[in-house]
N, C-alpha and C positions, 0 to 999 in steps of 0.2 A: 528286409529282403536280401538277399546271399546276390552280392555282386559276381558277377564273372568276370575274369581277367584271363585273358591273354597274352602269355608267357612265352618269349620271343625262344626256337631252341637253343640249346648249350650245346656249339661244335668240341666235339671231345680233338686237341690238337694230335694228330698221328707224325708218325717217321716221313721224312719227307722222301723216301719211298712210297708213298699210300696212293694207290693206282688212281687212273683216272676215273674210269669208272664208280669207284666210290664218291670220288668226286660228285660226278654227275648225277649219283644219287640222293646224294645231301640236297642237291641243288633241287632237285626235283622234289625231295620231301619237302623244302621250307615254302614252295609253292603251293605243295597239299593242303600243309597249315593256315598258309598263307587262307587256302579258301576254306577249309572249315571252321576256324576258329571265329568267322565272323557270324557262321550259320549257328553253332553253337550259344554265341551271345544273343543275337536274336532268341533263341530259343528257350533262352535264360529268363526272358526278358530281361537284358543290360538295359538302365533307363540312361546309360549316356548316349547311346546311338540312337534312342528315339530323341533325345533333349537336341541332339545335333544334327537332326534334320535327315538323318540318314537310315536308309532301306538297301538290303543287299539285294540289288538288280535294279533298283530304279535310280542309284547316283545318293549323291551328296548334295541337298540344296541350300546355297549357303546364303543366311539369311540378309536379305536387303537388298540383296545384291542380282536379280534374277537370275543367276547364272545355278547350274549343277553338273558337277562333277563325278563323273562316272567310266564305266570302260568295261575290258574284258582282259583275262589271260588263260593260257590252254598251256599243257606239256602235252605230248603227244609220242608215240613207240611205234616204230613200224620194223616189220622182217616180213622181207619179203625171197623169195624162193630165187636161189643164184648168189642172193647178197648177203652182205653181214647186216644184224638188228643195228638201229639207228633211233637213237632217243632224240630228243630237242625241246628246249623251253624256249620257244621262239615267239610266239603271239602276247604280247604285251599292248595293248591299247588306250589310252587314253581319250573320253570322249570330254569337251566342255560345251553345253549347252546357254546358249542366253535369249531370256523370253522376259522382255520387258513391257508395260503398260500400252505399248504404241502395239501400230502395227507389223514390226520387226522383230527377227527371229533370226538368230544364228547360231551353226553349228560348228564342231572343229572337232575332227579325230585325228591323233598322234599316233604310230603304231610305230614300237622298239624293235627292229628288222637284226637279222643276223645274229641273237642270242648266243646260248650257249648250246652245239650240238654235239654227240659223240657214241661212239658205237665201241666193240672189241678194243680193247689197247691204247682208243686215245680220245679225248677230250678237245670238241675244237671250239676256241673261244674266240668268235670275230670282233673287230672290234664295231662299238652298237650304232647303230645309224637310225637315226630318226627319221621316217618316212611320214610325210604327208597324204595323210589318206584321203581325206575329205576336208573340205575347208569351204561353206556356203552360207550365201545369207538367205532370207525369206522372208518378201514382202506381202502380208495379206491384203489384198486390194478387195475384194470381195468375199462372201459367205464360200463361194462357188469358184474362187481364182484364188490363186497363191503363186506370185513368181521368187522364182530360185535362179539366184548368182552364185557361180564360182563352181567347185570341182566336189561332184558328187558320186556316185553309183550307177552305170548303166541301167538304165529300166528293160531290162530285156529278161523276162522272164521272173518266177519267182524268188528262185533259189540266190540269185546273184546279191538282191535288197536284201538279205538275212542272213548272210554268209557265215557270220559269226559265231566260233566253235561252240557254244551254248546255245545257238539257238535252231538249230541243224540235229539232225537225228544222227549221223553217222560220222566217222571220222572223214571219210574220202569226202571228194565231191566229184558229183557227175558231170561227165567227161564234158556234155555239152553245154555246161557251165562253165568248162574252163579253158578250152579251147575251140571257140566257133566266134568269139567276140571280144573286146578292148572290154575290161572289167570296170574301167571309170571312164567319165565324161568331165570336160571343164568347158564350160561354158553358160545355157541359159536354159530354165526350163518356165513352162506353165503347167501348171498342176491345180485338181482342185477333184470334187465329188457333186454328182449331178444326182437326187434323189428320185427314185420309180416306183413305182406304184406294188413292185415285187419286188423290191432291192433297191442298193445302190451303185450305180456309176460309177468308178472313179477313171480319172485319164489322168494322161501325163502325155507332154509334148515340148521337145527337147532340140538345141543344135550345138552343136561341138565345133571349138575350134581349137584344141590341145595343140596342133602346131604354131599356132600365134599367143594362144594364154601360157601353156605351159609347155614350153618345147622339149623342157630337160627329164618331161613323164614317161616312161617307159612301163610296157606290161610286166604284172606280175610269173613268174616261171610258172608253168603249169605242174601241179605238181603228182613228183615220182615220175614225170615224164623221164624216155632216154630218145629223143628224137628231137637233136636242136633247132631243126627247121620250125618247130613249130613256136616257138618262141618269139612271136611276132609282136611289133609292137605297140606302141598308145595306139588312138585314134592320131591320123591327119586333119580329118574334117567329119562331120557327120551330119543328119538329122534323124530324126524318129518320131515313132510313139507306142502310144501301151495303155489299152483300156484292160478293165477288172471288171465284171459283175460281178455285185457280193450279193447272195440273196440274203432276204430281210434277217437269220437269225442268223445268217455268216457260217452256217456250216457247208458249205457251197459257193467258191468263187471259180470263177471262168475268163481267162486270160489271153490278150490277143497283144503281140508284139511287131512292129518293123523298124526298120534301121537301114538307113542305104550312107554306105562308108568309104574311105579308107586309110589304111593303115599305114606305120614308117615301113613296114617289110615285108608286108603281102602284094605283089603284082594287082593286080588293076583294079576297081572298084568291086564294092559288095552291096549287095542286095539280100535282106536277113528276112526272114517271116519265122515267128512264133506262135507254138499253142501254150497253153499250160491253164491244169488245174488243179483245185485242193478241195478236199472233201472231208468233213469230221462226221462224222454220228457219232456222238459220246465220248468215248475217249479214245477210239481208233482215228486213225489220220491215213489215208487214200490222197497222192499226188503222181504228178508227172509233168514234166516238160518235154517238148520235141520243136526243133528248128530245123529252116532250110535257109540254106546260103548257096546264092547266086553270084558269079561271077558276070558282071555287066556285059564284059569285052571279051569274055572266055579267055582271059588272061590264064587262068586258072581251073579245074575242076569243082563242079560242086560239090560239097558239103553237108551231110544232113544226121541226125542223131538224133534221141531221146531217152527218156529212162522211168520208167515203174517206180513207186514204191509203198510199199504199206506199212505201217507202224500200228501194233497191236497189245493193248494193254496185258500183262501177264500175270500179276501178282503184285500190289502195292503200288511203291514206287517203279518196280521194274516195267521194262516195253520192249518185246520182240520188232525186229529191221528189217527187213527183204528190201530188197532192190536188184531190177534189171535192167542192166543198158545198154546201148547198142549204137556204135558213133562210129558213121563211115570219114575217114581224114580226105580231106583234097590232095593230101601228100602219101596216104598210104595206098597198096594196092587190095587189100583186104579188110575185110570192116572187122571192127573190133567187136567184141562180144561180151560184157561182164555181168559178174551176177557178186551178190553182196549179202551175205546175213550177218546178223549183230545184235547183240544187246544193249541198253543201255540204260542207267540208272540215273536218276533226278532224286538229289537230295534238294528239296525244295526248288522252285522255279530257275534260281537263277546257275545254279551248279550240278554238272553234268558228268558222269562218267560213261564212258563206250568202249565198248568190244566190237571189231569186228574180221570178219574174215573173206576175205578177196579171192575171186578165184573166173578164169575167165577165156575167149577161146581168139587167138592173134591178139592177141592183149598185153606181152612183154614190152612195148617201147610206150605204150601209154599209160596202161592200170595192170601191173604187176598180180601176177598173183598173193597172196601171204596175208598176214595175220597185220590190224592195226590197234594200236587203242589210244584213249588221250581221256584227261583230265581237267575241263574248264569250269571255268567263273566267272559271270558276268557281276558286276558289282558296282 
């Protein structure tokens, strides 16, 4: 059998004149490589990466050991309308999982913040800071119970569990995913799935205390925002929950969200309600989310948004994007209005390429108009 190997590039050394930009695209092609050379070998059949336990998207299981090793990286282009184009290899993740013979179960994602970003004329290399994204353990007490320690993922909505540039149909994300709530929680959750007779249950019920666990967590920027107010931060204190009906063949789930908060920078407490659904027939995908935030004390204005979206197989691996959204701000005087098409292409499950194109009506300080596209691998 004809081994495949993969053959690390040869940077050809240039004048030390030799722009940033090109720079920036060396940097971006050994990420390309980076993610098809392992697709390639799979599709070779390499029998080292089946001898070594490893699957590109499901991790590294290393043996004996229960733990597996896994993660995500993305590049990503955006230009958008006013501005100069802006590239970035910024999403770097690292997941390590461990599931040993007991009842224990733990997880831990690293994520390399502050990359490499750079646009016209200059290359900006920060230096790399290690961010703690998730860090939890998981006790299974029953069939039907599962409790979770430590700093996870806000359950509020679909989009927020799945964020992950691979596993998301478009490069943006919808506004009221990114700014209507703290995107992680530290604290405790119970969890578990409740069997029906047409489906399944599942719940999730959660409380936060990120100002006494983790004081020094601060929200992620909202992104391509130009409005710093919104940049609010962790949770203070929280509680919630979040049922899912999945019906029996799971093309069909139905999503009910609450959450009553607050924040290090938002005036007075929140009061959150969520919808959200997902629909497959075949190989088309039909979703949406929509939220309303209440202010307890009318400290504040309320808040409410949602967003459409359809995914439609075209031709192979390819899939037509639509999306429309629509997210009134507590800080703005006009509701924002976007609409989104795009392409995107899946070389096997775990690597993803997107097109897409932004365009939209009071929408400059939150989702710009202009052109995006990105390159991920979950692996």
């Amino acid at each position: 059998m004809r081994r495949h190997r993969c053959v690390w590039p040869r940077l050809v050394q240039g004048s030390s004149q030799s722009s940033n930009f090109s720079r920036l695209m060396v940097y971006l092609g050994l990420l390309l490589w980076a993610m098809v050379c392992p697709v390639a070998a799979q599709d070779s059949g390499d029998v080292a990466y089946r001898d070594a336990g490893y699957q590109l998207g499901s991790g590294w299981q290393i043996p004996g050991t229960g733990l597996t090793l896994g993660g995500y990286a993305s590049a990503t282009y955006r230009n958008f309308e006013g501005d100069s184009w802006r590239a970035s290899l910024k999403d770097l993740s690292m997941f390590v999982t461990w599931e040993g013979s007991s009842r224990w179960r733990a997880f831990t994602e690293f994520e390399l913040g502050d990359g490499i970003h750079g646009g016209p004329g200059e290359t900006d290399r920060r230096p790399a800071e290690l961010d703690l994204e998730r860090l939890y353990v998981d006790y299974l007490a029953t069939q039907a119970l599962t409790w979770r320690f430590g700093k996870f993922l806000t359950p509020i909505g679909h989009w927020n569990q799945v964020h992950a540039d691979p596993l998301v149909w478009t490069v943006s994300r919808p506004l009221v995913t990114d700014a209507a709530f703290p995107r992680h929680t530290t604290g405790a959750m119970a969890y578990g799935n409740i069997g029906l007779s047409r489906g399944v249950l599942e719940y999730q019920i959660y409380a936060d205390a990120t100002r006494h666990l983790d004081p020094a967590s601060d929200q992620e920027l909202i992104e391509d925002k130009k409005l710093p107010l919104l940049e609010f931060g962790a949770f203070d204190n929280a509680f919630g929950a979040r049922t899912v009906w999945h019906s029996n063949n799971d093309q069909l789930q139905l999503g009910l969200s609450y959450a009553n908060f607050s924040t290090h920078d938002l005036p007075g407490r929140k009061n959150l309600v969520g919808l959200d659904f997902t629909l497959r027939p075949g190989q088309a995908e039909y979703s949406g989310e929509f939220t309303f935030r209440h202010s307890a004390d009318k400290a504040q204005d309320n808040e409410w948004g949602g967003f459409l979206q359809a995914v439609i197989p075209v031709l192979g691996n390819w899939y037509g994007v639509g999306r429309y959204e629509v997210f009134d701000s507590a800080l703005l005087a006009r509701v924002t209005r976007v609409h989104s098409l795009g392409v995107a292409y899946r070389l096997g499950p775990p690597l993803v390429f997107k097109l897409e194109y932004r365009a939209g009506r009071d929408n400059a300080r939150l989702a710009p108009d202009g052109a995006l596209a990105s390159i991920a691998v979950l692996f």
